[in-house]
N, C-alpha and C positions, 0 to 999 in steps of 0.2 A: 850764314855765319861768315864771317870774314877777321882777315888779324889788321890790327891798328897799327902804325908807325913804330911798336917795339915788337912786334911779331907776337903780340897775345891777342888769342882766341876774344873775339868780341860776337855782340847779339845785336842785331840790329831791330827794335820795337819801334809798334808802330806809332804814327805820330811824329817820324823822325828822332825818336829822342835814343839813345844808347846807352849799352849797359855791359861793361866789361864781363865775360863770362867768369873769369876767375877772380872776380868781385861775390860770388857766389855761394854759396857751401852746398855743393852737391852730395846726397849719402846715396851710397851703392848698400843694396839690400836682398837679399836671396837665402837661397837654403847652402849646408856648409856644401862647400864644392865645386860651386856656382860659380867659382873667379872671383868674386869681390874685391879679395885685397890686389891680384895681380892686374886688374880691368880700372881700377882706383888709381894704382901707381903709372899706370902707363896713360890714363885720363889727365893725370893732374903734369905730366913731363907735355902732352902735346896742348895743355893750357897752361905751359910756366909758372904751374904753381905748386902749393905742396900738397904732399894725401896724406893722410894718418890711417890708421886700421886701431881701431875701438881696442881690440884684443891686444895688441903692441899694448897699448897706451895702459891694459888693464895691468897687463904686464910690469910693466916698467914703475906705477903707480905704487903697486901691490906689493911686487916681491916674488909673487909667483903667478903662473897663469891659468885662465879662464879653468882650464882640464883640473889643477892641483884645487883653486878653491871651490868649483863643485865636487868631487872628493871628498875634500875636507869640513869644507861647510856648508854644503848642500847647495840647488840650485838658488833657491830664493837667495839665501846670502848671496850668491856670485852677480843673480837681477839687481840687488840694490846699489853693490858696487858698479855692475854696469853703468844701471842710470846714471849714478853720483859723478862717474866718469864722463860718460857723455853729454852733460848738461857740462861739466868744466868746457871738454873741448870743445863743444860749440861756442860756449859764452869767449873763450880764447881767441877763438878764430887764426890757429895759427895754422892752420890746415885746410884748403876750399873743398876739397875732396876727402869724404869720411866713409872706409867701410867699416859697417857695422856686424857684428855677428850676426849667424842665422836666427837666434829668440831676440835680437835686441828690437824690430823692428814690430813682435808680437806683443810687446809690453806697453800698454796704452799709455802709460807716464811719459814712455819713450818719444813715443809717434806726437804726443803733447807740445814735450821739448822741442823736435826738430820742427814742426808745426811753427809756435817760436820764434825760432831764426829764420822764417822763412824760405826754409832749403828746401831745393828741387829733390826729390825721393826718385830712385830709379831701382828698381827690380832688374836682378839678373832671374830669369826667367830659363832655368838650365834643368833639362830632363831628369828623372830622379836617377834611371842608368848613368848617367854623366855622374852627376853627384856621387852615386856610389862608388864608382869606379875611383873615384879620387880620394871620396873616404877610406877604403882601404889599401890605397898606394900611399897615404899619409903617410908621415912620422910617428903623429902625435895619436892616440889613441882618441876616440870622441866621447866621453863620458856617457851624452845625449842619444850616441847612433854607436852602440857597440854590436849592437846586431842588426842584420839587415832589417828584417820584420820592423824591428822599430823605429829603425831609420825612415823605411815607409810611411809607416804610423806616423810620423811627426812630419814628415814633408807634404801628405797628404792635407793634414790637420792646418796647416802653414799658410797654404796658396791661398784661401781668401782671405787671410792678412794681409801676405802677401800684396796682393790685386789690389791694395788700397795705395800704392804707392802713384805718383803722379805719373810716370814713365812703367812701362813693362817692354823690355828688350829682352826676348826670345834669343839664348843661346844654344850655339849644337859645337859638337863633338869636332869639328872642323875647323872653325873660326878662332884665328889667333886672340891673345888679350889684345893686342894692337886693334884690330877691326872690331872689337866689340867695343872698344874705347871710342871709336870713329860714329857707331852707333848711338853710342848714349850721346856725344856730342852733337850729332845730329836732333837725338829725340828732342833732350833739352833747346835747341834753336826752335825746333819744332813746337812746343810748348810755348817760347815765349812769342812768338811770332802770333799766336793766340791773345797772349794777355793786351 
């Protein structure tokens, strides 16, 4: 990886030819806790471009978020809204960096769509102790993981979803959002340096 004459992150493929990284739409993917949105934002500042977080976006679309319309109208309704969401924002492309919630990436429509636009998929791969510990330092209550037990249950159920992502970046309890940002920009170089 190296930056080009305006100080953005570029990819250098083989064959000599080049391909601006944040020419790109990368989605950050994990279970809730994992960093997505804060590993997203601090990705898309050190490739000068912009990140969106799915759940912002659902937010903002909706009126209320992810928590209030599974509540109110159950999971399924709040999946369809997802998708209907995340097919706009990708097709927008106003954001190269997209974290997605922890089910959006379990929903085969989803993984379709980003499929798609041919975006690099990167798992935060973050223990479920980690995860948990942040689920209940939250704010926001988690519809999904209100109890440990079944916050288990669903993280468990997850990972080989999960695993289907093109990148998997192991996080720990140590590791700033900065350096795991550093990470995925790596994996990603790493990957194309492949194609």
């Amino acid at each position: 990886m190296w930056k080009d004459d305006k100080g953005r992150f570029a990819i250098a493929f083989k064959g000599g030819q080049q391909r601006l990284m944040n020419n790109q739409i990368i989605v950050i993917l994990g279970f809730m806790g994992s960093g997505k949105s804060t590993v997203a934002h601090d990705l898309a500042r050190k490739l000068n471009c912009r990140a969106s977080d799915l759940d912002d976006l659902i937010t903002r679309r909706e009126s209320r978020g992810p928590r209030e319309i599974i509540e109110q109208d159950g999971e399924a309704a709040f999946r369809k809204i997802e998708t209907r969401i995340l097919r706009e924002a990708l097709r927008e492309a106003s954001a190269r960096v997209v974290a997605v919630g922890g089910g959006a990436w379990t929903i085969a429509e989803n993984r379709r769509i980003i499929a798609e636009h041919e975006a690099f998929t990167v798992w935060l791969d973050a223990p479920f102790e980690l995860c948990w510990t942040r689920i209940e330092a939250g704010r926001e209550t988690r519809p999904l993981a209100r109890f440990r037990e079944t916050a288990q249950t669903l993280y468990t159920a997850r990972r080989g979803i999960y695993a289907l992502a093109d990148v998997r970046i192991p996080v720990s309890e140590n590791e700033s959002a900065e350096t795991i940002a550093m990470k995925v920009a790596g994996a990603v170089d790493q990957l194309n340096a492949k194609s």
